[in-house]
N, C-alpha and C positions, 0 to 999 in steps of 0.2 A: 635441333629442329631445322629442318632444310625449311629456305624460305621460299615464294614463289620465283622472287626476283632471280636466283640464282641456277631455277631449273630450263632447260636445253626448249622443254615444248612449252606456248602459252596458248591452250588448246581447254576449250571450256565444255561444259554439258549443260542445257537447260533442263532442271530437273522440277519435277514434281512431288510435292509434297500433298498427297489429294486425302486430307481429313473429317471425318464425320462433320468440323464444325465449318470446314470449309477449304480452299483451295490456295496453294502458297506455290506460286513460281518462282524458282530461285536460281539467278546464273552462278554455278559452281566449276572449278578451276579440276581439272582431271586429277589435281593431288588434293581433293579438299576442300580447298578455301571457297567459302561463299563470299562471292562477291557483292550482290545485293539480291533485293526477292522485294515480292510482292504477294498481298493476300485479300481473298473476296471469301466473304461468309456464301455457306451455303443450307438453305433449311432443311429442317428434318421436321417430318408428319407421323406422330403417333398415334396409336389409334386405343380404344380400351379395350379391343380383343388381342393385344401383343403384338401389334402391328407397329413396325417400325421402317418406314419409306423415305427414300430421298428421290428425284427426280433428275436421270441422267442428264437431262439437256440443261438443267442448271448445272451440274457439276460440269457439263463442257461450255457453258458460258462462260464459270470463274477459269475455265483452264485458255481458252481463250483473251481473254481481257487480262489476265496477271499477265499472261506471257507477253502481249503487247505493249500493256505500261511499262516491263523492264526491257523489254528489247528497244524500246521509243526513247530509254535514257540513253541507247549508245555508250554504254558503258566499259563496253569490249567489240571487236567487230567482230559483226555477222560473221563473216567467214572464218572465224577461229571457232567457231561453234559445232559442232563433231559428232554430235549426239544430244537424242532425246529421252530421256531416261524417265519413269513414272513410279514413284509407291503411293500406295492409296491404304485406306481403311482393309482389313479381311473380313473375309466369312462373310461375302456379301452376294449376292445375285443378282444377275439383271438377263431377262431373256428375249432375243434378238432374231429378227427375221434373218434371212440371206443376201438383204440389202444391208444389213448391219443397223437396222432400225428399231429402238427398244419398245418393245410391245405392252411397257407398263412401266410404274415408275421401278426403282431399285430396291430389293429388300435388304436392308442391311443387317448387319450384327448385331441388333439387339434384339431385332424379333423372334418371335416363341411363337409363333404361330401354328410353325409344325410339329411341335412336342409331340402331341398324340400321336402321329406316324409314327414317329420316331421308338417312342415307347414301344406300341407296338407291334414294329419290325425286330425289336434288340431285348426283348422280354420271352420271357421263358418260363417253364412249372418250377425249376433250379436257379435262383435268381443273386448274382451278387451286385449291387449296390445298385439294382434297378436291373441286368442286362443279366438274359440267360446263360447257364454255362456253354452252352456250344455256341452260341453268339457271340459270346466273348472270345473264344477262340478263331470265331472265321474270321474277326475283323480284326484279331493284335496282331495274326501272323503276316499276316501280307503289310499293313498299314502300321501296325506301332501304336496307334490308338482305335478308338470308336465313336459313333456318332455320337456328340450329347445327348442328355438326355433334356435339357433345355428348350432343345427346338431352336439355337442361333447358328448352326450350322450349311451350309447351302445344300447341303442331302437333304436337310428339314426343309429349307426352303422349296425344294424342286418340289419336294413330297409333296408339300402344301400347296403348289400350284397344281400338282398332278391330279390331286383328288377336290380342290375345291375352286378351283377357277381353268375347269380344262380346255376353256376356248383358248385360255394364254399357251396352256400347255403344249397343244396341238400345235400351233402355230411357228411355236418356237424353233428356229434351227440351230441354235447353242444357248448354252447358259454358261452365261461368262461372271468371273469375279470384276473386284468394279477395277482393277489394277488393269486385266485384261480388255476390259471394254474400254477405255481410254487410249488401249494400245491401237485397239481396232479403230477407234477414230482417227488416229497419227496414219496408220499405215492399210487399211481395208482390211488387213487382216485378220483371221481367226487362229487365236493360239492361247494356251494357259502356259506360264510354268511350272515346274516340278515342285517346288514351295509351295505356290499360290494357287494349286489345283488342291494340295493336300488334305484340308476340312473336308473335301467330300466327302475322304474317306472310301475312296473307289480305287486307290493304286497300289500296287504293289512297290513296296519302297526298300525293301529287303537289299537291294543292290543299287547303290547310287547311281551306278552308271549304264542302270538297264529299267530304271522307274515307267511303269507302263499300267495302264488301265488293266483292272482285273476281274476279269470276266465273271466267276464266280460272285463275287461282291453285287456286280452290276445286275444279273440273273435274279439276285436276292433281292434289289430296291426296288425292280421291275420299273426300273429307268432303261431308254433307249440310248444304247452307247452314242449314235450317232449325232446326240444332241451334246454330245458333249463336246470341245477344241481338238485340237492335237497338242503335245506335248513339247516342251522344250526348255533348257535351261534357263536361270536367271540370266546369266552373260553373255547367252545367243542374241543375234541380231536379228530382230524379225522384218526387217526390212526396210529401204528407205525409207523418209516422208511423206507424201502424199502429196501431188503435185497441190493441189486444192488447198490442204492446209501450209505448205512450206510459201506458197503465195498470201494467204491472209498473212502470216509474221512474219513474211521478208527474208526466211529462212532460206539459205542454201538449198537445192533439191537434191543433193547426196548428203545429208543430215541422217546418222541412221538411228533409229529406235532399237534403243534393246529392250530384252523382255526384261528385264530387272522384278524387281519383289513387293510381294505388300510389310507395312508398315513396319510390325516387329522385327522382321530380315533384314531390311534395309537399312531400320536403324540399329540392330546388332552391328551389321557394320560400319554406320555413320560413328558409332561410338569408339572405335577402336579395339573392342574387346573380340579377338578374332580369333585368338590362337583357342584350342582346346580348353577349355575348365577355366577360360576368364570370361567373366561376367558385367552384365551389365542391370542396369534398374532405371525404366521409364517412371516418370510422375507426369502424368497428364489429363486429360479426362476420364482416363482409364490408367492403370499402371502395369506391367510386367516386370520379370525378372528373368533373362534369357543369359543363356554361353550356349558353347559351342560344344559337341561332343564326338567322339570317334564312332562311336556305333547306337545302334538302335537297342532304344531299350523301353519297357513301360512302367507303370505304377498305376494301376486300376483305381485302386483304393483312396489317390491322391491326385485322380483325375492331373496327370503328369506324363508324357510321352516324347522320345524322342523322334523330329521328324525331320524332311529334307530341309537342309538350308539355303541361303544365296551362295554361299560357298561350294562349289561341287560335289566336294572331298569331304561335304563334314554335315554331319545333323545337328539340332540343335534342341537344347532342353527349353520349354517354358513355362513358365504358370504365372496367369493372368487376374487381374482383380479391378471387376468391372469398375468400381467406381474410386478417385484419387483424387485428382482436382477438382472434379466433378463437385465434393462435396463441399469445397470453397467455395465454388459457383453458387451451391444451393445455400451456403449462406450468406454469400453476398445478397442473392436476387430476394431469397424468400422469408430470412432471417433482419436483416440490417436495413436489405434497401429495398425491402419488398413494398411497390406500390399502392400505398393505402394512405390512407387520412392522418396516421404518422410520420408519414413520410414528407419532411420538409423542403428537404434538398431540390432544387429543382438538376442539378447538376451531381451526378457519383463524383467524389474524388478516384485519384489512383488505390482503389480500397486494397489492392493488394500488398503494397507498399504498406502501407499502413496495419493492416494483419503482421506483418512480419516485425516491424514495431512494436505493438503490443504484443506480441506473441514473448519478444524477448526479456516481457517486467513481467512475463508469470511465469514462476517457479519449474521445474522441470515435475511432473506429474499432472500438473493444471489442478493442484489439491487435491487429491484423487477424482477428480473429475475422469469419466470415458465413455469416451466416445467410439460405436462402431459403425465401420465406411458400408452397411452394405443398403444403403440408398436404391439400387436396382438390382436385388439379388447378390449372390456369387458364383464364381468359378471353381476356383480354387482356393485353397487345397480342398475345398467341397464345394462340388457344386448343384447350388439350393436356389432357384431364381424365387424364393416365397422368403428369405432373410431381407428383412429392413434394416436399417439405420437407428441410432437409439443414443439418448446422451444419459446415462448413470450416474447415480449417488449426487443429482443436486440437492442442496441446502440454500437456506435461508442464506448463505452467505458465499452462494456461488456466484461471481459477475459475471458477465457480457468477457470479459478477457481470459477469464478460466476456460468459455465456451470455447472464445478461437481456438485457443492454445491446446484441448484438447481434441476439437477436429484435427489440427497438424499431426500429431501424436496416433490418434486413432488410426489413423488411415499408414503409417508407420507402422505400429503396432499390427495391422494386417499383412504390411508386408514383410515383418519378421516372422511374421506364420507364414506366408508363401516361401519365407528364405530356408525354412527349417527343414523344408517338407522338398524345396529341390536339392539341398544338397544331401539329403538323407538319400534323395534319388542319385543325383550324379557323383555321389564321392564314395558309394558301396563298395570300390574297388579298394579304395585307399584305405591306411590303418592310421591307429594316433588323432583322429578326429580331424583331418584336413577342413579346410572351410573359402568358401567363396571369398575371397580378400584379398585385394580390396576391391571395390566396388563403384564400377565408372556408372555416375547418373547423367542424366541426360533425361528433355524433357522441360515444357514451360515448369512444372515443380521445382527442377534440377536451377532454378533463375534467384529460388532462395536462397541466403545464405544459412537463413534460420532452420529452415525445415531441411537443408544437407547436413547441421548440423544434430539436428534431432534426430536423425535418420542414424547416424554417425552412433549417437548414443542410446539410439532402441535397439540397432539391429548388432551393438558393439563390432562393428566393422570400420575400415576405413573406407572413406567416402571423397573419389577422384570426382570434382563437379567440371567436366565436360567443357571447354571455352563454345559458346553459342551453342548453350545446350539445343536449344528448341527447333534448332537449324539438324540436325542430325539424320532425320530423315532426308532430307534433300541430299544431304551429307552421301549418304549410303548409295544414296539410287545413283549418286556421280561418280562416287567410290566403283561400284556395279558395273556402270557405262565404261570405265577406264580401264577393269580388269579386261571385258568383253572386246575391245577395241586394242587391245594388245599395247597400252602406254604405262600398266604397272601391275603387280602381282597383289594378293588378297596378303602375304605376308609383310609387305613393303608397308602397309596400311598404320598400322601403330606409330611409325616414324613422322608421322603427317596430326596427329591428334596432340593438341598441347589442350590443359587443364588452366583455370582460373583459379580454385582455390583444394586443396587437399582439408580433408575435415577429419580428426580422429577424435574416435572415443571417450568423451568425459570420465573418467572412472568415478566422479563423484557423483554422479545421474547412476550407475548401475543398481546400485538396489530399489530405488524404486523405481524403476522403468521392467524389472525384473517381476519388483512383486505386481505390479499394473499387468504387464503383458499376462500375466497367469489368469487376474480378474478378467481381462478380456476372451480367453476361453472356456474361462467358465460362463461368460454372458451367452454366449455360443448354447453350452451344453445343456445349459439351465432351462435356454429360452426355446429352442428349436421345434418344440414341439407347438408352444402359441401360437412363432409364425405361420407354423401350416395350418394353423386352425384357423388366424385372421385370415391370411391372405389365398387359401384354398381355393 
């Protein structure tokens, strides 16, 4: 492990970490190391028609005020500071005058609002898993996937502005991701990257190094190209600071912004796993399971595709699962400390600390207690925004500690079904049954020791936990900034990631974590037809 002490440049990036739940400014060292950070919540507005809204000029208040409380510690000087580098949330929208002023709040990734478009624009009289056969075909060739059929996509989003709010429509002279509009606030300008344009689902991606708007696609949405950015790499430099804002933070005014990536890219490679067919697994409010891959490929069936990465040279596989931490959350708030007339406490403890605790005096299965994570729908490997959440087989003699210990597990247990299903995708080529292993987490989840280790013996992998996991996003977008700024290469990258603890496999948990995982899809197969009739 090279240390910082011992390298030539001490040359830092201010990086953004910009998250659904809020904003984390973090000064990171061009090899890596975070040095410190800061973070402001930022709210989220949902609505009961699948409306899900943030408000850009809060997210540029926390991006503001982080960057000022760490730059105000002096921690490093200003002038070693070399770059601005930004990852935020994906699949989100925000549409903006030509003064660069948002004309409404932000739609993010969880809204559905534009389902209906979406359907159908991608439906057909010949239909595989919702999408018509020649629909399926205009949109794998060029792009490697298609629009969900969810409605969380920013094609859905445009859709849904275009046909029910057209005064925003009209107005609008881009629609930018919220990665990009952060960017446009650093530097005036108007630009997407080749990653972070991708959910449109409008490019041709067939050629890394010729990725460009495809007109045919665009014809099809009866979207106006011109509303859309221009294009460019994650590790282009879109331009210096902005006189305006390099004066409110004290910043240098040759500070340059690079386009860097949203969330999953940039923590792809905050996490080290860079090279081809290594992998990585987020635990967050959300979780994925991402590597890196040589060519484009898809899986309709598995809602699974491979698309551009922050790496130039390389695509990347993922499959995502809406809810992970999330459902700690909802049983912290709604379960345990949900505010009501039981509720004594005037003060939470660190209840997470404490979940992990008891998690480790109940038995590996939680007595067959399970639990499944799909709290807001799913993605993948199917994706059903009408699947809920559901705790199984309680009894008379289920406690309060079977319940945690089976949330940890559940939400595991799901992502051994995301892991099945990507590597049945990315390892087609290989014989002998290759397998994603091991497996670098990263992520506030990855802060466990308990649930890396459950993780370890659900998905019977080995489990690298990540040193400052939660830090990994900031991590990438410096990593990003450094490639782009000519101080180190995407391959030099692994040399720079050091791990906290390595977690393997129980073999004495495999059979019943075996025979659980099977009840878990059968809860699936069993139920799926109720959920669309409840939640229809």
């Amino acid at each position: 492990m090279i240390k910082i002490s011992e390298k030539k440049e001490k040359k830092y990036v201010l990086a953004h970490d910009h998250g659904t739940s809020g904003s984390k400014a973090a000064i990171v060292s061009i090899y890596g190391e975070v040095i410190d950070w800061e973070f402001q919540e930022c709210p989220l507005y949902l609505f009961e028609n699948g409306g899900a809204e943030q408000d850009p000029d809060e997210w540029w208040d926390a991006i503001l005020s982080t960057s000022k409380k760490l730059l105000d510690k002096n921690i490093v000087s200003i002038e070693d500071i070399v770059a601005v580098s930004c990852s935020s949330q994906w699949s989100g929208t925000v549409p903006v005058d030509k003064d660069g002023n948002h004309l409404m709040n932000a739609i993010i990734w969880m809204d559905t609002r534009g389902a209906p478009y979406i359907k159908k624009m991608v439906g057909g009289i010949l239909e595989i898993s919702g999408y018509g056969i020649t629909n399926i075909f205009r949109w794998l060739r060029p792009t490697g996937g298609a629009p969900g059929l969810s409605g969380k996509d920013p094609i859905a989003h445009i859709l849904f502005l275009k046909n029910e709010r057209p005064e925003i429509y009209e107005k609008t002279y881009k629609f930018l991701e919220c990665k990009d509009f952060l960017n446009l606030k650093f530097t005036g300008k108007f630009a997407a990257s080749y990653d972070s344009i991708t959910l449109h689902w409008l490019t041709d991606n067939r050629d890394l190094n010729n990725i460009h708007y495809h007109d045919g696609l665009i014809k099809k949405t009866k979207i106006e190209k011109d509303k859309l950015p221009h294009l460019k790499r994650a590790v282009d430099v879109l331009g210096n600071i902005s006189k305006d804002v390099a004066d409110e933070l004290g910043l240098e005014k040759d500070v340059k912004v690079v386009m860097s990536s949203p969330d999953l890219l940039s923590a792809a490679v905050g996490s080290g796993a860079v090279r081809d067919y290594e992998a990585h697994i987020y635990i967050g409010t959300s979780s994925w399971i991402i590597c890196h891959v040589p060519d484009k490929r898809t899986d309709i069936f598995n809602n699974i595709a491979s698309i551009p990465s922050a790496i130039p040279d390389k695509y990347f596989a993922v499959t995502e699962q809406e809810t992970a931490g999330a459902c700690l959350s909802f049983l912290r708030d709604n379960i345990i400390y949900h505010k009501d007339e039981l509720l004594m406490e005037e003060e939470q403890p660190d209840v997470y600390k404490i979940f992990d605790k008891i998690v480790k005096g109940v038995p590996a299965g939680s007595n067959k207690l399970l639990f499944t994570p799909w709290l807001y729908g799913e993605r993948t490997p199917i994706e059903d925004h009408l699947l809920r959440g559901s705790l199984n087989n309680i009894t008379l003699k289920t406690t309060r500690e079977d319940m945690i210990r089976a949330v940890f597990e559940g939400v595991a247990y799901n992502s051994r079904w995301v892991l099945q299903t990507i590597e049945n995708f990315v390892m087609k080529k290989f014989k002998g049954g290759k397998t994603l292993d091991p497996l670098n987490m990263i992520g506030g989840g990855a802060s466990s020791n308990i649930w890396c280790q459950i993780y370890a013996d659900v998905l019977n992998r080995t489990i690298r936990q990540v040193k400052n996991p939660i830090q990994a996003n900031a991590r990438g977008a410096a990593f990003i900034a450094s490639v782009g700024l000519g101080y180190i290469t995407f391959d030099e990258i692994p040399k720079y990631i050091e791990y906290s603890n390595i977690f393997k496999p129980n073999s004495k948990n495999r059979e019943i974590y075996d025979e659980l995982f099977e009840e878990f899809l059968n809860i699936y197969e069993n139920n799926k037809k109720m959920y669309h009739r409840l939640n229809g």
